[in-house]
C-alpha positions as CSV (number, residue, x, y, z in Angstrom):
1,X,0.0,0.0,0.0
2,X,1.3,3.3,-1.0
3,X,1.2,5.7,2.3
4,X,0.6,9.2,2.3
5,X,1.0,11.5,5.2
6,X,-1.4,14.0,6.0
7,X,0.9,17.4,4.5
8,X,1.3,15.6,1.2
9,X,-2.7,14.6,0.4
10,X,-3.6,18.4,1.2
11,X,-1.0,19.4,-1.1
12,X,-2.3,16.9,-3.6
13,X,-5.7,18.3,-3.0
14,X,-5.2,21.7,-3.6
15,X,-3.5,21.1,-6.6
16,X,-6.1,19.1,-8.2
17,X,-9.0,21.9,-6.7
18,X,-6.9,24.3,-8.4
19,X,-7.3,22.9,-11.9
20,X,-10.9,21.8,-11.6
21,X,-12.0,25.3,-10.5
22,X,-11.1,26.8,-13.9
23,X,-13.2,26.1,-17.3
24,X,-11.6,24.0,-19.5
25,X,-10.5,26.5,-21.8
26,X,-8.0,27.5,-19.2
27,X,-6.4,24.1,-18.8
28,X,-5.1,24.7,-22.2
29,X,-2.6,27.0,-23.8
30,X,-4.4,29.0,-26.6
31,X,-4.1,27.8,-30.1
32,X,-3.0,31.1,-31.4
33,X,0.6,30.9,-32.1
34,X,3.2,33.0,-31.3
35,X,3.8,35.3,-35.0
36,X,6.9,37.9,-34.1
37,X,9.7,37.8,-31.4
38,X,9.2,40.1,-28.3
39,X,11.2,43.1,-27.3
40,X,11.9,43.3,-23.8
41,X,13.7,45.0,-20.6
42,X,16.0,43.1,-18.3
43,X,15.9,43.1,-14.4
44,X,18.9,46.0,-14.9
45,X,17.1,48.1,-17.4
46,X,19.3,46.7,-20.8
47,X,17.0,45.8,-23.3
48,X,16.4,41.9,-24.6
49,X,15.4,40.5,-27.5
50,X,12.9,37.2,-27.4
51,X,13.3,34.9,-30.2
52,X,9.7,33.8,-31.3
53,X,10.8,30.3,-31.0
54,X,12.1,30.6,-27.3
55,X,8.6,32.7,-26.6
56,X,6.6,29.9,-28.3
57,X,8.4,27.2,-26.0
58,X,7.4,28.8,-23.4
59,X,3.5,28.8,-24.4
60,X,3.8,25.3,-25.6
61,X,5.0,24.4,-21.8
62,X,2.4,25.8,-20.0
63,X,-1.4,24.7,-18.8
64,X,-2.4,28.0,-18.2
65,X,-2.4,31.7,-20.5
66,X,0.6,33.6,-22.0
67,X,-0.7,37.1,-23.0
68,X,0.6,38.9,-24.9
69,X,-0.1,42.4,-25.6
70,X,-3.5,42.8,-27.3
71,X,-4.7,40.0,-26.3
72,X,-7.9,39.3,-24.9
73,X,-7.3,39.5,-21.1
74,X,-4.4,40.8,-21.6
75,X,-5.1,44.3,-19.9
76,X,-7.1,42.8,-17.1
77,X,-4.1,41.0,-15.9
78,X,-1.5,43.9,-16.3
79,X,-3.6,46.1,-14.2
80,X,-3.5,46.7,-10.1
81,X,-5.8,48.1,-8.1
82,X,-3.9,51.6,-7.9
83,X,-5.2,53.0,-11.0
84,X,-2.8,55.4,-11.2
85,X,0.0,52.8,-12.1
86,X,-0.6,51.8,-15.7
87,X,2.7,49.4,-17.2
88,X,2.7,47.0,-19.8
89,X,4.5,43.6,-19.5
90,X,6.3,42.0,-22.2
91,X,4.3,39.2,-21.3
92,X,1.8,37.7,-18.4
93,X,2.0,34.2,-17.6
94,X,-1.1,33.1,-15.5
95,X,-0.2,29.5,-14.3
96,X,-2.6,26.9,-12.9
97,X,-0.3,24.7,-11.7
98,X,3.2,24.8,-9.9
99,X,4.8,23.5,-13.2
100,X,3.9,26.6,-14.9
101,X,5.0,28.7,-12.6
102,X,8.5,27.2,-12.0
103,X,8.7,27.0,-16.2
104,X,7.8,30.9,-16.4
105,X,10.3,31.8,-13.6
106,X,13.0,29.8,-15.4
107,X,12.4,31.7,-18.1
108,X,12.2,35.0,-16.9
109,X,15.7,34.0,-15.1
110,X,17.2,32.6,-18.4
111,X,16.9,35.8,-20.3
112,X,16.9,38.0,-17.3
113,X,13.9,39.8,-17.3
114,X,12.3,42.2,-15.1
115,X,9.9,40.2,-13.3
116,X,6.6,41.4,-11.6
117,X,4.7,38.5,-9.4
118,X,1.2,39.9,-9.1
119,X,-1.4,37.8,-6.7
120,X,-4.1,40.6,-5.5
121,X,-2.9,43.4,-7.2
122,X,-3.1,45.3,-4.0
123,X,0.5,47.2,-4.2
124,X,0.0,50.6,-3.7
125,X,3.6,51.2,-5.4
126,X,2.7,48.7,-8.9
127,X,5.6,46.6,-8.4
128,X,3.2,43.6,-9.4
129,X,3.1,45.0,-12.8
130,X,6.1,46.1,-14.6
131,X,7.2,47.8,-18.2
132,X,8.4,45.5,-20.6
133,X,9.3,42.3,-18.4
134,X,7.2,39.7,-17.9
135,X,4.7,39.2,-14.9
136,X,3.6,35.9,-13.3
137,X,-0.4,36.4,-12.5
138,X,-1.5,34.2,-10.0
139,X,-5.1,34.6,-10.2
140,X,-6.1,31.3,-11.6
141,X,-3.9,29.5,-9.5
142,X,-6.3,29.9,-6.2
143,X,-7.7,27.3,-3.9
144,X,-8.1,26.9,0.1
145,X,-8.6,23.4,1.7
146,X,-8.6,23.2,5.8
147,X,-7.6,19.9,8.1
148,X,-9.8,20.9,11.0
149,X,-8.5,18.0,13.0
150,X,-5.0,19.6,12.8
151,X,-6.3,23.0,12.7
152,X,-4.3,23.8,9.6
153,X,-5.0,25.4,6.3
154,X,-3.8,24.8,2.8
155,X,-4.0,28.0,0.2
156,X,-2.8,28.5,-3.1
157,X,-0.7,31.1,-3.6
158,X,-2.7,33.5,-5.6
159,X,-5.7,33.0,-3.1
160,X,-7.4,35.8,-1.6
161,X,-8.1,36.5,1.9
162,X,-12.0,36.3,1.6
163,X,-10.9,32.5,0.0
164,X,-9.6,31.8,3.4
165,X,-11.7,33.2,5.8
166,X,-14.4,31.2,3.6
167,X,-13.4,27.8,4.2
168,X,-11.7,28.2,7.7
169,X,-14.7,29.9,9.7
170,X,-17.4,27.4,8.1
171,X,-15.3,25.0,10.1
172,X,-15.0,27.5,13.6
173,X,-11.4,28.4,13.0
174,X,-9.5,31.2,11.7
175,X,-6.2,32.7,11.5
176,X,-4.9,36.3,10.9
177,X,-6.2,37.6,7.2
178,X,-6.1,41.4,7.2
179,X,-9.2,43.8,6.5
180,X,-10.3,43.6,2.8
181,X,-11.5,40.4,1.6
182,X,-9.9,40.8,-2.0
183,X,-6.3,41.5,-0.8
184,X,-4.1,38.4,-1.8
185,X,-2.7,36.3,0.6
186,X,0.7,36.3,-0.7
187,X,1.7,39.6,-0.4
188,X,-0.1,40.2,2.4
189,X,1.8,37.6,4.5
190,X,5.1,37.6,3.2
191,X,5.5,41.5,5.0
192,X,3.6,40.5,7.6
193,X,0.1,40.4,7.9
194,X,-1.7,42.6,10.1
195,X,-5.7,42.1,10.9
196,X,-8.6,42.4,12.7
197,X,-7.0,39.2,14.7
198,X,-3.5,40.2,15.2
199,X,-3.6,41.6,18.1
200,X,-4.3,38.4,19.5
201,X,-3.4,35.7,17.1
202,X,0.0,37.0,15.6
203,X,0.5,38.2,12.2
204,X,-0.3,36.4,9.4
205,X,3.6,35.4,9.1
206,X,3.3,34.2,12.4
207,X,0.3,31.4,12.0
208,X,2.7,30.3,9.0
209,X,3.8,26.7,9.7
210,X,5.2,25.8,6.1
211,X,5.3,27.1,2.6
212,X,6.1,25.6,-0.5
213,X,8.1,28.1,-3.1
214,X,9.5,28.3,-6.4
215,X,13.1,30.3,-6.2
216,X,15.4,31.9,-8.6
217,X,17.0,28.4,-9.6
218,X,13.2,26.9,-11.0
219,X,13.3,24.4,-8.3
220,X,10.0,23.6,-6.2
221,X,11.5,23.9,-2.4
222,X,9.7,23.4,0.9
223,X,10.5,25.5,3.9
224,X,9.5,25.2,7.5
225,X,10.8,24.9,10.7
226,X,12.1,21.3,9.5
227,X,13.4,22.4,6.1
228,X,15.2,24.5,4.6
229,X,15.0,26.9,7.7
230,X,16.8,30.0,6.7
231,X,14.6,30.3,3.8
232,X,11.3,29.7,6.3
233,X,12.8,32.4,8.8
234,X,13.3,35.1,5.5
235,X,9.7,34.6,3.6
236,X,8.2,35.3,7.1
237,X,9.1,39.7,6.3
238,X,11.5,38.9,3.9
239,X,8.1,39.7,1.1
240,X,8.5,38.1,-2.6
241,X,12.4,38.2,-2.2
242,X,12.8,34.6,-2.2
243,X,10.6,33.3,-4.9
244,X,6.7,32.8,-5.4
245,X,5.2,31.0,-2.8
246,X,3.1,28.3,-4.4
247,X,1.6,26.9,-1.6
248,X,1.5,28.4,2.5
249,X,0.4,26.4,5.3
250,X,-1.5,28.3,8.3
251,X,-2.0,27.5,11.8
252,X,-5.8,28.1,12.8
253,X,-7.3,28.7,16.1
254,X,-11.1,28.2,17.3
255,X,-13.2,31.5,17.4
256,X,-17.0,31.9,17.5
257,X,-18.4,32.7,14.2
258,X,-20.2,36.2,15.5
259,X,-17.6,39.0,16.9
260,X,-18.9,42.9,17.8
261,X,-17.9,45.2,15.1
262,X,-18.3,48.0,12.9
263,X,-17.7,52.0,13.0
264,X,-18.4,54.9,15.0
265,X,-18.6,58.5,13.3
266,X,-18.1,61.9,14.7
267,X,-17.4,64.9,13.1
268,X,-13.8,66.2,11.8
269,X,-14.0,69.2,13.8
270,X,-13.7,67.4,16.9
271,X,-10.2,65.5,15.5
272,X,-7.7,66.7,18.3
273,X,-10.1,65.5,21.1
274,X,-10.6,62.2,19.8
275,X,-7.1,61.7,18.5
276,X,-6.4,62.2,22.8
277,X,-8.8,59.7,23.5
278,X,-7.4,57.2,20.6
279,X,-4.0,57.3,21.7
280,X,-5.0,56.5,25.5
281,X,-7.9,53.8,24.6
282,X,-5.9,52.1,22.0
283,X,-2.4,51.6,23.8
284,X,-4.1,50.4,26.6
285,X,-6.7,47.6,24.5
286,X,-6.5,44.1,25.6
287,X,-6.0,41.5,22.9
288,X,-9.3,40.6,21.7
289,X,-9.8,44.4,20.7
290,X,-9.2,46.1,17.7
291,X,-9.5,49.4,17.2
292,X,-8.3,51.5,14.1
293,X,-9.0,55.3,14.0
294,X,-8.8,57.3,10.5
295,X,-9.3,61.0,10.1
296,X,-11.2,61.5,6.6
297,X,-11.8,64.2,4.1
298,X,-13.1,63.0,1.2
299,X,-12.5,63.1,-2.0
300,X,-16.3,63.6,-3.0
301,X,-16.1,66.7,-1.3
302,X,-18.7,65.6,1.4
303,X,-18.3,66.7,5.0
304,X,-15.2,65.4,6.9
305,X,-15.4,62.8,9.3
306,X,-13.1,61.0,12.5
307,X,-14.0,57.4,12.3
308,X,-13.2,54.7,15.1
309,X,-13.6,51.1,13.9
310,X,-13.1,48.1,15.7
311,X,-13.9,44.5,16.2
312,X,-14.1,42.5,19.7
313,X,-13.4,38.6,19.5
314,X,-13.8,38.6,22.9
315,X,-16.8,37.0,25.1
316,X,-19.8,38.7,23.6
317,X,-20.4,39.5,27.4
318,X,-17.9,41.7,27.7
319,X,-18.2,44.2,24.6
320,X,-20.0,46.8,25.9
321,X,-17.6,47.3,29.3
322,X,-14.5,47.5,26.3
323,X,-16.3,50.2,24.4
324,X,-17.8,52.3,27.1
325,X,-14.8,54.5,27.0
326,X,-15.5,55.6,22.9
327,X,-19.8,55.0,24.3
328,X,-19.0,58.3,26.2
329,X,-17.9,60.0,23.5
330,X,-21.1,61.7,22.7
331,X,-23.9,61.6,20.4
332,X,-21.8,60.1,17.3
333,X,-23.1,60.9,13.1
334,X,-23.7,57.4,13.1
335,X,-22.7,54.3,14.5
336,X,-22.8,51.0,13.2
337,X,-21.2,48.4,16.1
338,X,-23.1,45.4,16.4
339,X,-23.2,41.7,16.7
340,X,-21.8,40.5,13.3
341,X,-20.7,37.3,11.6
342,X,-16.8,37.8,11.3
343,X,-16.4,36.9,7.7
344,X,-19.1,39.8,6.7
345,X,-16.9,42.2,8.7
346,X,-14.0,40.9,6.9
347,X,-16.0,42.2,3.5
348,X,-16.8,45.3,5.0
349,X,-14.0,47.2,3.6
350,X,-13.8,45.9,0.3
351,X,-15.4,49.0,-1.3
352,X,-12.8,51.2,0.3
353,X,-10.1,50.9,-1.9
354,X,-9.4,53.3,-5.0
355,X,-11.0,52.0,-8.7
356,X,-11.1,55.0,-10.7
357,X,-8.7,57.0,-8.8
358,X,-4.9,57.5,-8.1
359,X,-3.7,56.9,-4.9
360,X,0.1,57.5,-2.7
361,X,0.5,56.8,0.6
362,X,3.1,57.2,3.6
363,X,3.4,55.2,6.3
364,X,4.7,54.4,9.8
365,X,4.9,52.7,12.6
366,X,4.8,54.3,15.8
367,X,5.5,52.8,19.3
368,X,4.1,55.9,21.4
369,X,1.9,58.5,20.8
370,X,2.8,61.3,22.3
371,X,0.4,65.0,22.8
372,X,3.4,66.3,19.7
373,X,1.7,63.7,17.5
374,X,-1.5,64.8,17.9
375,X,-1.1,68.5,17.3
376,X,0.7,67.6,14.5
377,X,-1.8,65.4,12.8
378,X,-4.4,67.8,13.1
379,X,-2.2,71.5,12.6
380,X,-1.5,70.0,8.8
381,X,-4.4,68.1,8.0
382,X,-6.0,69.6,5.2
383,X,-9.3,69.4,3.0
384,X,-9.0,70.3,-0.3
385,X,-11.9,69.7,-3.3
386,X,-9.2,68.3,-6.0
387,X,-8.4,65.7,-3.8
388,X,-9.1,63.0,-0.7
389,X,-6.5,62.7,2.1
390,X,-6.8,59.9,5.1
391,X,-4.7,60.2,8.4
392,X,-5.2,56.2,9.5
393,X,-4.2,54.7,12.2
394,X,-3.9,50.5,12.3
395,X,-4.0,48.6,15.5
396,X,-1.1,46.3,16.5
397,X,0.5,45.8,19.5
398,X,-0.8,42.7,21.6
399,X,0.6,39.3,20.7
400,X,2.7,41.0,17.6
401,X,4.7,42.2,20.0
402,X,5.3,39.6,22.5
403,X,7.5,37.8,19.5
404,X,11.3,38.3,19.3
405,X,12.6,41.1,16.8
406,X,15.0,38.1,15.3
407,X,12.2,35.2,15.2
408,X,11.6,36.3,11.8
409,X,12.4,38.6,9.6
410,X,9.7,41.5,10.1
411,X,11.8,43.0,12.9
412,X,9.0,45.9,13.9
413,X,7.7,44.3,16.8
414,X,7.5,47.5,19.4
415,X,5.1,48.7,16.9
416,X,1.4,50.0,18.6
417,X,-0.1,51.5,15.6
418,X,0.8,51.9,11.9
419,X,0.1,55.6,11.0
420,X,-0.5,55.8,7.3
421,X,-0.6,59.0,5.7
422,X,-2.6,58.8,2.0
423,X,-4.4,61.2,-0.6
424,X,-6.2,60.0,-3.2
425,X,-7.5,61.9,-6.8
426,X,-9.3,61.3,-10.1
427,X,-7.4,59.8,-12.4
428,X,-8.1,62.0,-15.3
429,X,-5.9,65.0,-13.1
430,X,-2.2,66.0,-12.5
431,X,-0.9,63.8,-9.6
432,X,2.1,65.9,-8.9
433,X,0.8,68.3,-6.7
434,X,-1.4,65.7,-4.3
435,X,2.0,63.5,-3.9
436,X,3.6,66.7,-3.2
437,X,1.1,67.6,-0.4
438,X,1.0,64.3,1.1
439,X,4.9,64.2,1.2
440,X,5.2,67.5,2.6
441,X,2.6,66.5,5.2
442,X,4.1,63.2,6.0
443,X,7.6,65.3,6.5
444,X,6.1,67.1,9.9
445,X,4.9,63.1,10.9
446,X,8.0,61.1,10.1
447,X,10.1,61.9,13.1
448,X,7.7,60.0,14.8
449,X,7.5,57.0,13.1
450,X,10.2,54.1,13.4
451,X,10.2,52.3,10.5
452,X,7.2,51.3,7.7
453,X,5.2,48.4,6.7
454,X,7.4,47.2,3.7
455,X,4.0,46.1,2.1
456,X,2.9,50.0,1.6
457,X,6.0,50.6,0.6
458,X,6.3,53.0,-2.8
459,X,9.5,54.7,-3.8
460,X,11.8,54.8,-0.8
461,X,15.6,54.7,-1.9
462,X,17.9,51.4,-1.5
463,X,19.2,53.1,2.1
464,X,16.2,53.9,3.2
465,X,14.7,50.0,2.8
466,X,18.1,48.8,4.1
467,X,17.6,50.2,7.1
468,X,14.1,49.3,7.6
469,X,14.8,45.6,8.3
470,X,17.2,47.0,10.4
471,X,19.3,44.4,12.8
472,X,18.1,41.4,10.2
473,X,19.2,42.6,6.9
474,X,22.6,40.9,6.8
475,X,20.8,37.7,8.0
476,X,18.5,38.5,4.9
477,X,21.0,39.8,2.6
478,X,22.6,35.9,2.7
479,X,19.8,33.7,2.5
480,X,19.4,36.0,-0.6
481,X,22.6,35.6,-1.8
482,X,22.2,32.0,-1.7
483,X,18.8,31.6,-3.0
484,X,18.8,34.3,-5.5
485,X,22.1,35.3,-5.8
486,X,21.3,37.6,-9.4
487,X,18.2,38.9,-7.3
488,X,15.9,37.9,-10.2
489,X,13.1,39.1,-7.6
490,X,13.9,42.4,-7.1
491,X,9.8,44.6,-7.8
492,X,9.5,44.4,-4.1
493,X,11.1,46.0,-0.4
494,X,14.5,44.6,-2.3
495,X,17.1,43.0,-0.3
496,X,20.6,43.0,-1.9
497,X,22.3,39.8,-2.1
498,X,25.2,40.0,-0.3
């Protein structure tokens, strides 16, 4: 009798869920052939030429689409959700299987191309989309499968979080999966992984017990706390640095299905009172509580707003004694907090994020926050009609930070709350002059802030993202060096081999 242990069948599962969730059509490469050679960029900027033949290989090898440009789907796939950021690959591979992925990364790493891994699309900076290389789309290579006997689950690498939280709280389990439903879970995890749950589960990272990754070399490798460690230790903040994760196993833990969540809305005017009463309430949560705060002017020109919003996975019991303190607030513009099922929370959000607008965004994570903070905030917070700016603070804190700085590689543990600084426009205006507003404003915020989320990260210079992985960047620098030593994934917070 062949044996199979219990790791291997859910692999085996999830691949086979992977193909049988796509119409046929998909399971195919497209008859067209390939009729001219491609011009292309390299990962340095040089310019490549791609034989038709070699580009034609490539097709032939592969279950899933090459598009090329002007092809049907084509521009679907080369977009992100910023919709300011507007590239155009060489190429898009969108695998359904490991196979193709580790034959389109041996490709892009045989003729050195630029190469953009794109699972969500949720980078606020577009590095997963490029110009003229080629970029791996993983969004028909999703699937999520759960062992609720060992409380672990299976996912795809081009999953989404909405995918996950799905399948693990039909069963009474969940584990760390941010706040908007469509974020993918790749990118999301590999720089961490904050939540509605991390304050008491972990990070995302941290509920990671295994992944399975194609690296720089084409080869499939697993990496846990078993194997291959050094690589498991860098993935966990090291972001797509290593390779494209093809597979990530997650602890889960039990939690009731209904939590106590939603938003509470006061006016902006009364911004420096209640950015007080944040900085006291939220530094001194418990666990089960999270609590973001966001200062709003928006871009539709409406009346400003302070919004609190949180989420309790406490005893139900006990809600009402957490929230007295924002309860005595006053009569708020509205308020929304109720008993809710988790996983409609979880979709609560997903209208938030820009479609027909352009969006930057500054960010930092501050372990204090200090009366100089909040005069600051609200001294250079300004409305404007041309455009929307957010002040928004994200709760962490809590388990994050009872985990070493060196356990991984996402050093910012002392963290309490990310501050993120954004503005947002139409994308049929200018764009220079909200980025320069923001930037100036983020300027009078920075020197409070001690060090950024890498996964919002946008166009910080090398020394800048050097020092942000601060005492684990030579650690990082050579599991790089040995794993991808011509740092064939560089569209990300790049580590330098060493």
């Amino acid at each position: 009798m062949i044996r199979m242990n219990r790791r291997e069948f859910f692999r085996s599962s999830l691949a086979a869920a992977v193909a049988a969730a796509l119409p046929y059509e998909r399971l195919i490469a497209a008859d067209q052939p390939v009729l001219t050679g491609i011009e292309a960029v390299t990962g340095t900027g040089g310019k490549v030429a791609l034989d038709r033949t070699a580009v034609q290989e490539l097709k032939d090898s592969l279950r899933g689409a090459l598009l090329l440009p002007g092809e049907p789907g084509y521009d679907t796939a080369r977009r992100v959700l910023n919709q300011s950021i507007d590239k155009h690959p060489a190429l898009v591979v969108q695998p359904t299987g490991v196979a193709d992925i580790r034959n389109a990364v041996s490709f892009a790493r045989d003729h050195q191309l630029l190469l953009a891994v794109k699972c969500g699309g949720h980078s606020y900076s577009g590095k997963s989309t490029c110009d003229g290389g080629m970029q791996i789309d993983l969004s028909r290579f999703r699937a999520v499968r759960v062992d609720p006997l060992a409380r672990v689950a299976y996912v795809a690498g081009g999953s989404l979080l909405g995918e996950l939280d799905h399948e693990t709280m039909a069963l009474g389990l969940v584990t760390t999966a941010g706040t908007v439903s469509h974020t993918g879970v790749g990118g999301l995890t590999l720089g961490a992984g904050f939540g509605r749950l991390a304050r008491r589960f972990g990070l995302a990272l941290d509920n990671v017990r295994g992944v399975d990754i194609v690296t720089a070399d084409g080869r499939l490798l697993h990496a846990s706390a078993e194997e291959n460690p050094d690589l498991f230790w860098g993935v966990r903040g090291g972001g797509g640095n290593f390779g494209v994760v093809t597979s990530f196993e997650f602890n889960l833990h039990p939690m009731q299905r209904q939590v106590v969540g939603g938003n509470i809305v006061f006016p902006i005017a009364r911004a420096r009172e209640l950015l007080a009463v944040y900085s006291e309430y939220s530094l001194g949560a418990p666990d089960e509580l999270y609590a973001d705060a966001a200062m709003i002017a928006p871009l539709s020109g409406k009346d400003g707003m302070f919004m609190f919003h949180v989420c309790w996975s406490g005893d139900a019991g006990d809600a009402e004694k957490v929230l007295a303190p924002l309860r005595k607030l006053g009569t708020p513009l509205a308020d929304t907090v109720k008993a809710v099922d988790y996983v409609a929370l979880q979709r609560s959000w997903d209208d938030t994020d820009p479609r027909n607008e352009g969006e930057y965004l500054k960010s930092g994570f501050i372990n204090g926050f200090p009366p100089a903070l909040v005069e600051t905030i609200a001294s250079g917070f300004e409305a404007d009609a041309g455009r929307g700016t957010t002040i928004f603070f994200q709760h962490s804190g809590g388990a994050i930070g009872r985990v070493s700085t060196d356990a991984t590689a996402f050093p910012h543990r002392r963290s309490r709350l990310n501050m993120l600084a954004s503005v947002n426009w139409p994308v049929t205006t200018e764009a220079a002059p909200h980025v320069r507003y923001i930037k100036d404003y983020w300027s009078k915020l920075e020197r409070f802030t001690d060090g950024y989320y890498t996964n919002e990260v946008a166009d910080e210079g090398q020394r800048v993202v050097d020092e942000n992985y601060q005492g684990n960047l030579p650690r990082l620098r050579q599991i790089k060096a040995k794993y991808d030593p011509a740092n064939l994934f560089r569209l990300n917070a790049n580590v330098k081999p060493a």
